[in-house]
C-alpha positions in Angstrom: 6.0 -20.9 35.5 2.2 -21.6 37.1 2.7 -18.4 39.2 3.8 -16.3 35.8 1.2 -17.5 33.8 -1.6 -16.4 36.9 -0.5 -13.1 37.2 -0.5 -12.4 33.3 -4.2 -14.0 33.4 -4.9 -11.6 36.1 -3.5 -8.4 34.3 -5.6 -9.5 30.8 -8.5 -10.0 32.3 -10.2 -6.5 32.5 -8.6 -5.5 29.6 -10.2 -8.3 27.7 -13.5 -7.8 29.4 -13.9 -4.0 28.3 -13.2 -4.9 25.1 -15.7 -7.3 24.7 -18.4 -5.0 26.0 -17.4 -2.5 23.3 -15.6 0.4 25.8 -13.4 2.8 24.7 -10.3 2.8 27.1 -7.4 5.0 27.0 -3.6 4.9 28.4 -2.6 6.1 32.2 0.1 8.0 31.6 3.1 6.0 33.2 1.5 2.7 33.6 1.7 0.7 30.1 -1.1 -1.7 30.4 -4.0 0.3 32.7 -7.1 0.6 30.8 -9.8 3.1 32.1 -13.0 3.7 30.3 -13.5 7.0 28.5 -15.9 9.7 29.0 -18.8 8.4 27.3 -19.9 9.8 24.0 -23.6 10.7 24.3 -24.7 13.7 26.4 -27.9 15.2 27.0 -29.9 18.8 28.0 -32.7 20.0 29.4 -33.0 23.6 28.4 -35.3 26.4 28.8 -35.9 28.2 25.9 -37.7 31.8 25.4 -37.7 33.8 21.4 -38.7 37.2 20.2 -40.4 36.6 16.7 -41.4 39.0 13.9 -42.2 39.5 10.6 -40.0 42.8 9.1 -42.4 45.6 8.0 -40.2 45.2 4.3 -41.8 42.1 3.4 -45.4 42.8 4.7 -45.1 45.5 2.3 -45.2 43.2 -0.5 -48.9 42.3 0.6 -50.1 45.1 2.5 -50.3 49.2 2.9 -49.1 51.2 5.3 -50.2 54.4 6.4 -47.1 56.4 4.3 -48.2 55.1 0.8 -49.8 57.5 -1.6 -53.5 58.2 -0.2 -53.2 55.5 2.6 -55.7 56.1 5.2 -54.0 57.1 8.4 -54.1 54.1 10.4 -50.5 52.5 10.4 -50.2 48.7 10.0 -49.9 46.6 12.7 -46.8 44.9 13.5 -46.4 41.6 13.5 -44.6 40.1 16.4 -44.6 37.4 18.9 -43.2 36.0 21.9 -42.0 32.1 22.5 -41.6 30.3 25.4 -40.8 26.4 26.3 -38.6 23.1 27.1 -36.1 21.4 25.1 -34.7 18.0 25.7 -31.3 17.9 23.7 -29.3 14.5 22.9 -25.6 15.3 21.6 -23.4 13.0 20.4 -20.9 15.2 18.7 -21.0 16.8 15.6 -24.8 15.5 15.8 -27.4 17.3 18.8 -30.7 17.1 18.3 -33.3 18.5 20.0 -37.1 18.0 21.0 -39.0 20.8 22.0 -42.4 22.0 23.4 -43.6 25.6 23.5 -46.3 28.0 23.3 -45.9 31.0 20.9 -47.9 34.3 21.9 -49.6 36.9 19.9 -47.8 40.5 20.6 -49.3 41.8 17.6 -51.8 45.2 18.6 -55.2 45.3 16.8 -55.2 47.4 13.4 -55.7 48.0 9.5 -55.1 45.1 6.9 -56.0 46.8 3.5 -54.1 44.7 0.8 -52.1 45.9 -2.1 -54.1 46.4 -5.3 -53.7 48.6 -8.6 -55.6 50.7 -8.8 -55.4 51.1 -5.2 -58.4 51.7 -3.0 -57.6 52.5 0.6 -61.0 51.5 2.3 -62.0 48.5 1.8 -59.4 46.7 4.3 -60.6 45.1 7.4 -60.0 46.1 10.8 -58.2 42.7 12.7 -58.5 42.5 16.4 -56.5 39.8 18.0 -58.4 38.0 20.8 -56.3 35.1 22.9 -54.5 34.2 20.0 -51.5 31.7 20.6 -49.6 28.9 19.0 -48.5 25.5 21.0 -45.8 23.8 19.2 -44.0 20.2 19.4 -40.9 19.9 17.1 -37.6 18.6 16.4 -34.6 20.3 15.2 -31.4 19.1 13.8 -28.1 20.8 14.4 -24.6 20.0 13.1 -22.0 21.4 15.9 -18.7 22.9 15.1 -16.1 24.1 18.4 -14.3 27.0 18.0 -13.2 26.7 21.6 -13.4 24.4 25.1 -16.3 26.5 26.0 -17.5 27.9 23.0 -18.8 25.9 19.7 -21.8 27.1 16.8 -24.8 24.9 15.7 -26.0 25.2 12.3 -29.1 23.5 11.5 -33.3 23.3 10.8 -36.6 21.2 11.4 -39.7 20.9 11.7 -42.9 20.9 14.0 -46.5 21.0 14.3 -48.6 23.5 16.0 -52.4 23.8 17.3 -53.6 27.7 17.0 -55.5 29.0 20.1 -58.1 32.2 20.1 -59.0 33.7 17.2 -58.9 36.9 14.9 -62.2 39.3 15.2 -62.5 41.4 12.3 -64.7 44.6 10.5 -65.5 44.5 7.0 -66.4 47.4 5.3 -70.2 47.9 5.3 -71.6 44.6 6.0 -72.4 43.8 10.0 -76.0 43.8 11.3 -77.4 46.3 14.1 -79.4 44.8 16.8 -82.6 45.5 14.7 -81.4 43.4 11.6 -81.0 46.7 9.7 -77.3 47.3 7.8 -74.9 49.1 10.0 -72.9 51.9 8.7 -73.2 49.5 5.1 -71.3 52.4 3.0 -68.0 52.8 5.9 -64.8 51.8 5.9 -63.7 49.2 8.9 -62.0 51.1 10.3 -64.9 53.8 11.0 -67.5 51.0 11.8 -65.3 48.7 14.6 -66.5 52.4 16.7 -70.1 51.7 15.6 -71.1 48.2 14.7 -70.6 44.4 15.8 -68.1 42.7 14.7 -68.8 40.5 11.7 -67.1 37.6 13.0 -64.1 35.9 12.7 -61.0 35.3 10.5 -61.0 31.7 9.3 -57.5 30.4 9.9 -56.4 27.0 9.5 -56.2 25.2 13.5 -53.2 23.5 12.9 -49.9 24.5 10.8 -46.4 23.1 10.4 -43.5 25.2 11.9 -40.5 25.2 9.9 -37.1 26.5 12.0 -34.2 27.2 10.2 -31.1 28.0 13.1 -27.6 29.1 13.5 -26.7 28.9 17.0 -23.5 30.1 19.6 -23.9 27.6 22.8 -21.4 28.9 25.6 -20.1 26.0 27.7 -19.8 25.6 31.5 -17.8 22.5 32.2 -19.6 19.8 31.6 -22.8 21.0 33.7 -24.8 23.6 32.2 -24.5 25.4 28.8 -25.8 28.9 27.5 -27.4 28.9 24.2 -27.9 32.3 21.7 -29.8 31.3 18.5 -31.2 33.3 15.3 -32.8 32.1 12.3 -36.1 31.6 10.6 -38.6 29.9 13.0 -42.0 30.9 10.7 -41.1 34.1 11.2 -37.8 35.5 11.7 -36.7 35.3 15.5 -33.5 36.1 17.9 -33.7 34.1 20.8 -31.5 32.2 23.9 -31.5 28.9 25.4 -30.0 27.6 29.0 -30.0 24.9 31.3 -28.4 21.5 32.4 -25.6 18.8 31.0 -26.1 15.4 32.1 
C-alpha cells in the first residue's frame, strides 16, 4: 500500500506543479497522464521595413493647377512622392500583433509650380517650391488584428499613430518680391517661375517641425516556419503608400 501510494505521488507531481505555475499542457498521444508544456503564446519580430508613398495627382487637383487646365502656364505640377525606410519590433500574441516602429521618410518629390485653385483663376501668382534635404523621422505604433487563411499565410488589418520631426526645408519664389544684391526689387512684376532663373530666393516655406502620422493598414504576412516571415502592406500612412516588411520570429 506505502509503495502504491509513492509511485502515484510521483506521477502527480509534475502535473500538479505546471498547473500551479499557470502552463498549458497538452496530451502525448498514447500515454494518458504525460503532460508537456505547450508552445508558448507570445511571439515576437524584428523586421525591416521600406514604403513607396504618394499623394495621387486626383486629389492634389482639388487644391492645385496643373499645367493641362484652361490657360495654365506650362510648368506641370510636381509630384508628390516619398520613400520610407526603418525597424519594427512586433509582439504577436494572436489575433493581437502590435508593432513599434522607427523610420525616416524621404523627400522624392522634384522642384516645381504650386499655383492654387482660385475663381477667377490667375495662373502666375504661384510659387516656385524647391525642396532642399527635406525628410521625415518617425516613431509610432500600429495595431493589427490577424486573421489566417492558411499555415503560412494570414492578413492584418489595422491603424495607429506616430510622431514625426521634419528635417530640411522648402526654398521657394514668390512672384515679384526678392531683393537683388543692391536692395533694389528684382524682376518685382514676374511670375516665380520666371524669377527662380533671376533672383534669390525669398526664403523659406514655414512648415510646422513636428506632425502626427496617422497609418491606416491592410496587410498579407507570408510565413516561414516559425523563423522568419514576409510582410506586403498597403494603406494610408499620411499619404497613401504600398510597401513590404521582412525579418525574424523569435
Amino acid at each position: 500500500m506505502l509503495r502504491s501510494a509513492l509511485l502515484t505521488a510521483l506521477v502527480l507531481t509534475p502535473s500538479l506543479s505546471l498547473a500551479a505555475d499557470g502552463r498549458k499542457v497538452a496530451k502525448t498521444a498514447g500515454v494518458a497522464e504525460s503532460d508537456l508544456p505547450l508552445k508558448r503564446d507570445m511571439r515576437y519580430e524584428t523586421n525591416f521595413r521600406a514604403r513607396y508613398l504618394t499623394v495621387p495627382s486626383s486629389i492634389l487637383d482639388i487644391w492645385f493647377f496643373d499645367n493641362d487646365d484652361d490657360g495654365a502656364n506650362p510648368f506641370a505640377r510636381p509630384n508628390v512622392r516619398a520613400y520610407a525606410v526603418g525597424g519594427e519590433f512586433v509582439m504577436k500574441n494572436k489575433p493581437a500583433n502590435w508593432m513599434f516602429y522607427l523610420e525616416y521618410v524621404g523627400n522624392l518629390m522634384n522642384e516645381g509650380y504650386w499655383d492654387d485653385v482660385e475663381q477667377p483663376a490667375a495662373h502666375d501668382d504661384g510659387d516656385w517650391i524647391q525642396p532642399e534635404g527635406m525628410g521625415f523621422l518617425v516613431l509610432g505604433a500600429n495595431y493589427g488584428h490577424e486573421i489566417d487563411a492558411a499555415p503560412w499565410l494570414s492578413f492584418l488589418f489595422g491603424g495607429g499613430l506616430g510622431v514625426g520631426v521634419i528635417t530640411g526645408e522648402l526654398t521657394h519664389w514668390t512672384p515679384g518680391s526678392s531683393s537683388s544684391s543692391d536692395g533694389e526689387p528684382c524682376l518685382s512684376e514676374s511670375p516665380a517661375y520666371y524669377r527662380k532663373d533671376y533672383c534669390a530666393p525669398d526664403g523659406a516655406k514655414r512648415v510646422p517641425r513636428v506632425l502626427p502620422m496617422v497609418d491606416l493598414t491592410a496587410s498579407a504576412r507570408f510565413h516561414f516556419g516559425d523563423q522568419a516571415n514576409l510582410r506586403v502592406d498597403l494603406g494610408l500612412h499620411n499619404m497613401l503608400y504600398v510597401g513590404t516588411a521582412f525579418g525574424a520570429v523569435f
